[in-house]
C-alpha positions in Angstrom: 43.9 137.4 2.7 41.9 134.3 2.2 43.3 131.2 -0.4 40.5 128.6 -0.9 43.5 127.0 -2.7 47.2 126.5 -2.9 49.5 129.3 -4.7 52.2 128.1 -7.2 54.7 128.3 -4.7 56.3 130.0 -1.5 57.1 132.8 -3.7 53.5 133.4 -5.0 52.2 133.0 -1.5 54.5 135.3 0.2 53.8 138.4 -2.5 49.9 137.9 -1.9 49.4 137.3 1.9 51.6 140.9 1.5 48.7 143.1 0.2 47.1 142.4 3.6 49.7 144.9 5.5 50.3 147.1 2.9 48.3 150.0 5.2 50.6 149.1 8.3 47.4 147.3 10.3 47.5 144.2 11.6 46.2 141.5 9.0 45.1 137.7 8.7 46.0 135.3 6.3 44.2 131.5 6.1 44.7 129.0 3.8 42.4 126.0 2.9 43.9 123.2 0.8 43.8 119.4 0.8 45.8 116.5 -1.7 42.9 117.5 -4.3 44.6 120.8 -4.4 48.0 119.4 -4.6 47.1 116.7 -7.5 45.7 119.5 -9.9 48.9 121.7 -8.8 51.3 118.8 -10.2 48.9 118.5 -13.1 49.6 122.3 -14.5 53.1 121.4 -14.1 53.3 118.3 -16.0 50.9 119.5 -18.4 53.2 123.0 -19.0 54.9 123.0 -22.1 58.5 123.6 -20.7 61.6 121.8 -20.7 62.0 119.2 -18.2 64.1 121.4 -16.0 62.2 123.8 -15.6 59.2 121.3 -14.6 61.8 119.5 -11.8 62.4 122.8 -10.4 58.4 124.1 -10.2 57.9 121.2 -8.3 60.4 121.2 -5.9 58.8 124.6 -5.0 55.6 123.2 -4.7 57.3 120.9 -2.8 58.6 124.1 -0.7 54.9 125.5 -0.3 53.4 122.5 1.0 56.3 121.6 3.6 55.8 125.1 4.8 51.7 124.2 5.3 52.2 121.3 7.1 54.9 122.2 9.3 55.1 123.0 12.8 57.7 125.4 13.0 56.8 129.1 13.4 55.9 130.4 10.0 57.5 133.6 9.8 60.8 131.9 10.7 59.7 129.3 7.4 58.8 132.6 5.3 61.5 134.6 6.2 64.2 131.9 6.2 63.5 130.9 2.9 64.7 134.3 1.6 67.4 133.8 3.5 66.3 135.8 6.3 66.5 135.0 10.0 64.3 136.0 12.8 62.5 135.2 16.5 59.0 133.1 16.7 56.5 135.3 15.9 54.6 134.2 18.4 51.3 135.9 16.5 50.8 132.8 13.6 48.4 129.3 14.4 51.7 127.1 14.9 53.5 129.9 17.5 50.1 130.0 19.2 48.8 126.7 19.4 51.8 124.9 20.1 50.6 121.8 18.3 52.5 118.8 19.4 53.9 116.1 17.8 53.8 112.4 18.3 55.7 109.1 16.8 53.9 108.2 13.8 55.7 105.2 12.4 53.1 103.1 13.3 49.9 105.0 11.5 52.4 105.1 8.6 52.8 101.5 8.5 48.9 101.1 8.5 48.5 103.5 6.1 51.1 101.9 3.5 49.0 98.3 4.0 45.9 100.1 2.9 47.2 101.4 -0.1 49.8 98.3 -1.2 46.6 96.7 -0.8 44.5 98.3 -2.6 46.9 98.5 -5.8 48.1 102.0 -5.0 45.7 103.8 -7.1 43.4 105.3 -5.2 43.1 108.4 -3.5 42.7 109.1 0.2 39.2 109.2 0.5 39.0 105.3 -0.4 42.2 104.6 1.6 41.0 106.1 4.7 37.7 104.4 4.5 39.0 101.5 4.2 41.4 101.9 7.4 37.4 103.1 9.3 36.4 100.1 8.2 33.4 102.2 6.1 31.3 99.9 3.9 30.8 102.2 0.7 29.6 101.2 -2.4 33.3 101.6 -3.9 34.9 99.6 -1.2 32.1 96.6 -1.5 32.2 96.5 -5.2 36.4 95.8 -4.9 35.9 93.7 -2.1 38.0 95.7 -0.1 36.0 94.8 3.0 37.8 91.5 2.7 41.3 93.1 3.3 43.4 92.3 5.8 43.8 96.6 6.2 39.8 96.8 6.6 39.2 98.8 9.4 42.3 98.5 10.8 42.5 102.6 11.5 39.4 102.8 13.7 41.4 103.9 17.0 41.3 107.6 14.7 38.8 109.5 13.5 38.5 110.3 9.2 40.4 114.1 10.1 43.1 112.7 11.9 43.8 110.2 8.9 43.2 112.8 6.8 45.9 114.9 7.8 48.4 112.5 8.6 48.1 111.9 4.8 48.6 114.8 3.6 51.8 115.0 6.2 52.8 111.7 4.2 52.6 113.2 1.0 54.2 116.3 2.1 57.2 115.0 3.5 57.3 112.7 0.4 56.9 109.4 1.7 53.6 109.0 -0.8 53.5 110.2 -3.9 49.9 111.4 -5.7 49.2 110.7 -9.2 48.8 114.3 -10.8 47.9 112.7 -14.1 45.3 110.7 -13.5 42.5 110.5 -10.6 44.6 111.3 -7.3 45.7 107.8 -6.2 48.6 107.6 -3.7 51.6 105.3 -4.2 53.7 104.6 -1.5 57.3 106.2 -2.7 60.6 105.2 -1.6 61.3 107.2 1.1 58.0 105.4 2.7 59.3 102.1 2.1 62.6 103.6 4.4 60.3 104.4 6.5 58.2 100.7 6.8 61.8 99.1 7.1 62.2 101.6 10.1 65.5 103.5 8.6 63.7 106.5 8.7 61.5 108.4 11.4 58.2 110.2 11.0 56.4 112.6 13.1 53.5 113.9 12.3 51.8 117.3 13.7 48.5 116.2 16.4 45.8 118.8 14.7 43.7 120.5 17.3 40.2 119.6 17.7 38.8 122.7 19.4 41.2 125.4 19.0 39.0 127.1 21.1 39.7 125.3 23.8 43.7 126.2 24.4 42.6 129.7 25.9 44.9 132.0 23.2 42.6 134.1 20.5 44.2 136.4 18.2 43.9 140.3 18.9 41.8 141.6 16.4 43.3 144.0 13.7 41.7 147.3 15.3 43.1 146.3 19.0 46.5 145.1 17.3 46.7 148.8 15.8 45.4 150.7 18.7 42.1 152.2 16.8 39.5 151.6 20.1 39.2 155.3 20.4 39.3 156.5 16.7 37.4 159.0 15.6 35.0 157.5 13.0 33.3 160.1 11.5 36.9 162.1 11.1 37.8 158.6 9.5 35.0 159.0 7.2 35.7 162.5 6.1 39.6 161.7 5.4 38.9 159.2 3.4 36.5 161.2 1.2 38.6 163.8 1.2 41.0 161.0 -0.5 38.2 159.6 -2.9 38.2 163.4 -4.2 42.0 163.8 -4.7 42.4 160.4 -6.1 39.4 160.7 -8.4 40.8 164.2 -9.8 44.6 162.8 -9.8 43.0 159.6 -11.5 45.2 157.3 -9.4 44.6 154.4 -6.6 43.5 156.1 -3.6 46.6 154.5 -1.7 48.7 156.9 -3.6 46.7 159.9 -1.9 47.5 158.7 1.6 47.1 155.0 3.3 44.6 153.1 5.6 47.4 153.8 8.3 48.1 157.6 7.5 44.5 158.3 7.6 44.0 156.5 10.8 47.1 158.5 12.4 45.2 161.6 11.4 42.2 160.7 12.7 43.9 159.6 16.4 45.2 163.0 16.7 
């Protein structure tokens, strides 16, 4: 299962990465989102013609969803304890196998909330992390922007590692992102706490070559033990279940699954 975007909410996410192991195989899920993503999700709330209960509560499961992207933690554990469910690391999703650490990021906060208090907090974090690089874009020249004191103040990172600490910012809700208007990020509260140093912040160290840790995922045919199935048997099963389906006129799962078929076939 493969989002190019962020569901509604941990709900949402849960019930559709599920249609991936519906046949008993070993699956994949991936997930690509960024704070563009997150904006136009807070938009459809606010724009939603509901009480203002009912808005409060969608986005503190948004809130939910996009904790659970950014964290650390094993993500079954996340899924399952959100039902209320405990269980083990997986030891099978990106966090359980990559062990990504985490470092001390109070400092990149703090360079982070002078780029934005002085910028005006309105703009998003493409112009805020250019500024930090010290990049001399058209945008950043015409606001004069290169004359902050914040100008290229973030140069010891590279644009992903900003990038993502942002996003990490937002999720833990120490920036806030204008849904209604053009993405700008405002430093909230909590991120004022956290400039004073009453509160902590660590943020997760992305990868750069993932590649590179030695661990790769078992593919979905070694996970289910298929090396030695019997392909063309395969192939005949499942036209045998095209036929039954067809004159039935129900879903060919209903016949037999992807996992019943391939039992067959083993034996």
């Amino acid at each position: 299962v493969f989002h190019t975007d962020l569901p509604g909410s941990l709900e949402a996410y849960y019930q559709e990465i599920g249609r991936a192991g519906r046949d008993g195989r070993a699956a994949e899920a991936h997930m690509l989102f960024g704070l563009g993503d997150i904006r136009m999700r807070r938009l459809f709330i606010d724009d939603e013609d509901a009480p203002a209960e009912h808005k409060r509560r969608a986005h503190g499961r948004l809130d939910t969803l996009i904790g659970y992207c950014e964290t650390a933690q094993c993500r079954r554990q996340i899924l399952l304890g959100y039902f209320g469910e405990s269980a083990m690391p997986c030891g099978n999703c990106d966090n359980c196998l990559d062990q990504t650490p985490h470092a001390d990021g109070e400092g990149e906060a703090r360079i982070v909330f002078a780029a934005i208090a002085q910028t005006g907090e309105r703009f998003g974090a493409g112009h805020i992390v250019g500024v930090l690089l010290g990049h001399e874009t058209e945008k950043v020249l015409a606001r004069n922007h290169h004359r902050l004191a914040s100008f290229g103040t973030g140069v010891a990172h590279k644009k992903d590692v900003w990038q993502s600490l942002i996003r990490q910012l937002v999720a833990g809700g120490f920036l806030t992102l204008d849904s209604g208007g053009h993405g700008g990020l405002a430093i909230a509260e909590k991120g004022r706490e956290l400039a004073r140093g009453e509160v902590p912040f660590q943020y997760r160290v992305e990868a750069r070559n993932r590649a590179a840790r030695g661990k790769t995922r078992p593919t979905p045919n070694a996970a289910a033990g298929t090396e030695d199935l019997d392909t063309a048997l395969l192939a005949t099963l499942k036209a045998v279940r095209l036929r039954l389906a067809r004159e039935r006129q129900v879903p060919a799962f209903v016949i037999f699954s992807d996992r019943t078929l391939i039992d067959m076939a083993e034996r």
